[in-house]
C-alpha positions in Angstrom: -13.3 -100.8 -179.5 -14.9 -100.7 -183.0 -16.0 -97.2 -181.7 -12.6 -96.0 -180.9 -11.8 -97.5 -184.5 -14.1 -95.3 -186.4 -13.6 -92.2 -184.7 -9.7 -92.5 -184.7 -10.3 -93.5 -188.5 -12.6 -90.5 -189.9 -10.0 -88.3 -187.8 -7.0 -89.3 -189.2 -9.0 -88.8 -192.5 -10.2 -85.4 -192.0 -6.6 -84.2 -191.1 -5.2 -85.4 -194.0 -7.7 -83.8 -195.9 -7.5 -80.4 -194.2 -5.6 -77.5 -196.8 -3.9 -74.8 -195.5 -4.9 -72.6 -198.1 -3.5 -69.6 -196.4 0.3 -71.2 -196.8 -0.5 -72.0 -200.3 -1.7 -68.3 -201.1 1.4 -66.9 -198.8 3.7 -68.9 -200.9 2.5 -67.7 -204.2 2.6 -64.1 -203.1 6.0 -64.4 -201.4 6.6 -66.1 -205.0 5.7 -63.3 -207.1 6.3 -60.1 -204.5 9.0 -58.1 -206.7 10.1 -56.4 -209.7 9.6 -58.1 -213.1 10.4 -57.4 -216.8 8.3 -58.3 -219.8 10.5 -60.6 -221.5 7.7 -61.8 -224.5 4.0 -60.6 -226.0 2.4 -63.4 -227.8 -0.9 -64.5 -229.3 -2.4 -68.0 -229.6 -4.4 -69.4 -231.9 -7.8 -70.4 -229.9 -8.6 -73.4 -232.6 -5.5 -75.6 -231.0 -3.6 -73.0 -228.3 -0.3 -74.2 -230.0 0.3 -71.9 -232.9 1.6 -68.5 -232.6 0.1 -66.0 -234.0 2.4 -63.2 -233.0 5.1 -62.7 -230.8 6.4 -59.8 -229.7 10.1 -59.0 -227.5 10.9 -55.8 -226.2 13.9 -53.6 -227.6 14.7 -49.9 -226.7 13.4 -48.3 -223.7 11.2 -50.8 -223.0 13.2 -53.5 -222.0 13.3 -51.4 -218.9 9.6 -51.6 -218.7 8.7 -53.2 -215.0 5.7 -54.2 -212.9 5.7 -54.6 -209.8 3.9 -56.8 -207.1 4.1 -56.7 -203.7 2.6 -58.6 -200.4 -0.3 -55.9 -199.9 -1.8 -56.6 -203.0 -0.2 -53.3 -204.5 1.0 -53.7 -207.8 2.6 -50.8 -210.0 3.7 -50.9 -214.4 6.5 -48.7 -215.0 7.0 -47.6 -218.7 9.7 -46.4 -220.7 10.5 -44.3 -223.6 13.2 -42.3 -225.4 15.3 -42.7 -228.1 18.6 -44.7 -228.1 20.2 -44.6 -223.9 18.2 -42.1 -223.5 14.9 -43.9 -221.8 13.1 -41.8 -219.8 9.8 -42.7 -217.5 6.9 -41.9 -219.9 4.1 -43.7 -217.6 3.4 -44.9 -214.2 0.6 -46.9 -213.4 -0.2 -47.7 -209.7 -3.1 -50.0 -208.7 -3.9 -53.2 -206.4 -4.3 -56.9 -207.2 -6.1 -59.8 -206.4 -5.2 -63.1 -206.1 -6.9 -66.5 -205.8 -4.2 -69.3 -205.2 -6.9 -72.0 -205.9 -8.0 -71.3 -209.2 -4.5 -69.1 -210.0 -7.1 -65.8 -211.4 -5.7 -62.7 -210.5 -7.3 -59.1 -211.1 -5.5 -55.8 -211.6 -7.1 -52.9 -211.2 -5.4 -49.6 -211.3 -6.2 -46.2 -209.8 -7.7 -45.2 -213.1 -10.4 -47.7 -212.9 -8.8 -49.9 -215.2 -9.1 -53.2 -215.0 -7.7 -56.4 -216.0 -8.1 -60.4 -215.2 -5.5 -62.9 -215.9 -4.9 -66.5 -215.2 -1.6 -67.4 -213.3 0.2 -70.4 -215.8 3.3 -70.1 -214.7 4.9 -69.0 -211.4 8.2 -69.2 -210.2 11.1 -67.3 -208.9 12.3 -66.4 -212.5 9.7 -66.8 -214.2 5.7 -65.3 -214.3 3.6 -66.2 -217.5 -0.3 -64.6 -217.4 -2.6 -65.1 -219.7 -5.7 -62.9 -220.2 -9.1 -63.5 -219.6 -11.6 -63.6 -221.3 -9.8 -64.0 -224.3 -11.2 -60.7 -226.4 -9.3 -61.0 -229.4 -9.6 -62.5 -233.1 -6.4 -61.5 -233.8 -6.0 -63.5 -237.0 -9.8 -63.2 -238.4 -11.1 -67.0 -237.9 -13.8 -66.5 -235.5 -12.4 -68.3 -232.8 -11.3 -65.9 -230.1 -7.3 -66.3 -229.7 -4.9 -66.2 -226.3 -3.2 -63.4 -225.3 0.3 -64.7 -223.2 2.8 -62.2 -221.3 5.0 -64.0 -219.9 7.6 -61.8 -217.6 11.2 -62.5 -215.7 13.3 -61.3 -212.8 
């Protein structure tokens, strides 16, 4: 009986453990599959990750600026340009993605051998905030290497 006990016990313990992460990683890329706009640019102070150091929102042409992600790990940036209505594609940029649900890095690289690694902080239907990393900046001159934030919506 005590047998029976124990093995009934360390079951019930390791199914209640188990992680599907394969429904966790389908439901972040079903999550951020789609078309998204940059809605805000900012930098972060890296002494206290609170105060802005500059912000930036796009006007013109590129408010039509768009990346795209889809289920394949295929991701494409879209750019704008022209002056007044008259916006115009100026730059396409197609690539893939990676994406670790776990630790929430993701890692574009595009056909031109460019590459660049964010951390996932926010992700929801409307809303997808990156941040990059490693931080690579010292935007305002203290030594401290500061946060660079895009933060996009649908």
């Amino acid at each position: 009986m005590k047998k029976q006990l124990l093995l009934f016990a360390f079951s019930a313990l390791a199914l209640s453990s188990c992680k599907d992460d394969d429904n966790v990683l389908g439901y972040d890329l079903d999550t951020l599959r789609g078309e998204w706009k940059n809605s805000k640019s900012e930098i972060i102070s890296g002494k206290d990750n609170k105060t802005v150091l500059y912000s930036d929102t796009p006007s013109g042409c590129a408010v039509k600026n768009t990346t795209l992600f889809r289920t394949d790990y295929f991701t494409s940036y879209t750019e704008y340009g022209g002056v007044g209505a008259d916006c115009q594609i100026t730059a396409k940029h197609d690539g893939k993605f990676t994406y670790d649900a776990d630790t929430k890095d993701m890692v574009v690289t595009y056909d031109d051998n460019t590459k660049i690694s964010y951390r996932v902080i926010v992700l929801s239907s409307s809303e997808l905030k990156l941040l990059e990393v490693p931080s690579i900046i010292d935007y305002n001159g203290d030594g401290v290497k500061d946060l660079s934030y895009i933060t996009y919506k649908r």
